[in-house]
Phi, psi and omega in degrees: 000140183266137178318136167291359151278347142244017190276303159317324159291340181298304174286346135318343156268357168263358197284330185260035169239349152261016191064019122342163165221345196184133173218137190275099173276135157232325181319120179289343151325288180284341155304274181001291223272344176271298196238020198061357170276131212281359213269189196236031168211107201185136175211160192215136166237125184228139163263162180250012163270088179298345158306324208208068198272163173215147170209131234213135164217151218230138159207182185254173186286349181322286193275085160241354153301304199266340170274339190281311185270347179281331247232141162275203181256017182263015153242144155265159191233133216219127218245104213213153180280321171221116181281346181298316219263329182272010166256311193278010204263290178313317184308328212280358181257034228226347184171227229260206147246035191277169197280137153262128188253094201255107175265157168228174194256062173315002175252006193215338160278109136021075198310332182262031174225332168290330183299329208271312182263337172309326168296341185267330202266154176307146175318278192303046171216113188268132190243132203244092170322116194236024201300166185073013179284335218239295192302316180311317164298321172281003200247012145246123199261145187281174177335300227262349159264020163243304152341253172009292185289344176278340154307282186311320185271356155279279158030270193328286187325297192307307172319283162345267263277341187275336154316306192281341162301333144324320178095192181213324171277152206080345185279150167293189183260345171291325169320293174309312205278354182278340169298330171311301187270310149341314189267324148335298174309303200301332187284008172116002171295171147317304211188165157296123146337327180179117203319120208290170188272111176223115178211138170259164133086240195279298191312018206239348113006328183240096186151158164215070168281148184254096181349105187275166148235077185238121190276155137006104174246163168293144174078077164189148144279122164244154197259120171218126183256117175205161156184213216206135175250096175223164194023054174074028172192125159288189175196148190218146208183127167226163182224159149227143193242142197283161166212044154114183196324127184235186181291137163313297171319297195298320161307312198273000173272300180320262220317333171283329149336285171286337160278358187270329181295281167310305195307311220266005166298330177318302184305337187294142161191135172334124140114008174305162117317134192257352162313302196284337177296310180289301187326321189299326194277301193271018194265316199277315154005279210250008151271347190274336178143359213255001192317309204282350196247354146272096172224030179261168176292177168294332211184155129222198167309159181210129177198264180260337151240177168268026136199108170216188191292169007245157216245129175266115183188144107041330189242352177252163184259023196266141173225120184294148175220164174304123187127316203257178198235121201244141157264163179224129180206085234231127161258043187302123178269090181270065180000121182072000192236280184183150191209126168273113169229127188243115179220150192242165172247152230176101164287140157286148187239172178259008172224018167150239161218181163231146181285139152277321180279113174269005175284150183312144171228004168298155195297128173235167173243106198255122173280000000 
């Protein structure tokens, strides 16, 4: 796994090849991941001269125990009441008078924390929207955050399969999914990835439909989307499941579903497209009749968050590469009827993928 001394030099070389001298992470995401720290007030200042590298994290007296120990000795770490105004206090202390060029993380700073720091900084230091530089790094992942999500996505899996032994029908749907995040929790996540999903019957029709308190009735599908945030990383996976004899549609929607689901997993490979990747999901779709009821992208990334790049969808422009970790979720929505979502986690490979997810996806029937 790679160290956050080098995960900082990766990004001190992308920092000169933009012409940066110098870039201000505040995302706490992307903090965690250049330097390990968990806390919930935090920032890394990386320089982009690696001959002389410095690299500066800013945090409160809250964390000043929890920085010492999270942090190597490849940060110094400097302890401040406002941590903004104590980034621009360094800068201003950083060199020469030549102009500095200070990028920041414009999808995530603030107008009134930009303001906030322009007002702090030396004439010469020019501040440059530089967002997605941490994320460009972050969306190949190393050995050792590939553990990790196989770790989290096992979780998942054992957590379901012990839920769904509960059974489903009668129960509401807040009930499962709070059982969902419960049984998680207790095998040791964090946290949920994200507030899971359980929707039946019509209500299954939406979606990121929102756990009702409606019970589960039999001779239905439900759709249920989850996963586990452990050791800084997530994982995500949905199954629908029969809740005993069903409608002839609603099987042949699933069964089209999961072929459009399998093909286009086929389809994942180091140097693919994620244009090209979706398309495989939605041309058999929208041969079968269903084009207009699939109308999310196929997929995206999964890592230190639960959707970041790079996006399998219609509009993108991603080329898949090895390392990173993909969703694949091909969907039918029938407005008032019913809606089937089938999704698998996926490492890219350079001759295809690997599944993360291990539960069954031929249709089973949970009573």
């Amino acid at each position: 796994m790679s160290t956050p001394t080098q995960r900082a030099d990766r990004l001190g070389d992308l920092l000169a090849k933009r012409d940066l001298h110098a870039l201000l992470v505040t995302n706490l995401v992307n903090v965690r991941w250049l330097t390990g720290f968990t806390g919930s007030n935090g920032l890394a200042l990386v320089y982009a001269d690696r001959a002389h590298p410095q690299r500066l994290f800013l945090t409160d007296f809250r964390y000043l125990t929890q920085a010492a120990e999270q942090l190597d000795d490849g940060w110094r770490r400097e302890i401040a009441v406002e941590i903004l105004p104590a980034a621009a206090a360094a800068l201003a202390g950083a060199g020469d008078d030549r102009t500095i060029r200070l990028g920041f993380d414009d999808a995530s700073l603030s107008v009134k924390d930009h303001g906030t720091l322009a007002a702090r900084l030396a004439n010469n230091v020019e501040l440059v929207a530089a967002g997605g530089l941490v994320e460009r790094l972050r969306a190949v992942k190393d050995a050792g955050e590939l553990d990790k999500i196989r770790a989290a996505a096992k979780l998942a899996d054992a957590a379901l399969t012990e839920v769904l032994g509960r059974g489903l029908v009668g129960r509401t749907e807040r009930d499962v999914a709070l059982d969902i995040e419960v049984t998680m929790r207790k095998a040791g996540a964090e946290a949920a990835s994200f507030p899971p999903i359980v929707a039946s019957g019509e209500h299954s029709a939406l979606p990121h439909a929102v756990p009702r308190d409606v019970a589960i009735p039999a001779g239905t599908l439900v759709t249920i989307d989850w996963g586990a945030q452990l050791d800084g990383y997530a994982s995500d996976c949905t199954r629908t499941y029969a809740t005993g004899e069903l409608d002839p549609r609603d099987r042949e929607i699933y069964e089209l579903v999961l072929r459009a689901q399998e093909t286009s997993l086929a389809a994942v490979r180091a140097g693919a497209g994620g244009r090209e990747v979706d398309a495989v999901a939605r041309e058999i779709i929208t041969a079968a009749g269903h084009g207009e009821h699939f109308g999310h992208g196929l997929g995206h990334g999964v890592g230190a968050e639960v959707h970041e790049g790079p996006r399998l969808s219609q509009r993108s422009d991603s080329t898949l590469a090895t390392g990173q970790v993909v969703t694949v979720e091909p969907g039918v929505y029938v407005p008032g009827a019913v809606g089937v979502r089938i999704e698998d986690l996926a490492v890219v490979t350079d001759d295809g993928c690997e599944v993360l997810t291990g539960l069954p996806k031929q249709l089973q029937t949970i009573a």
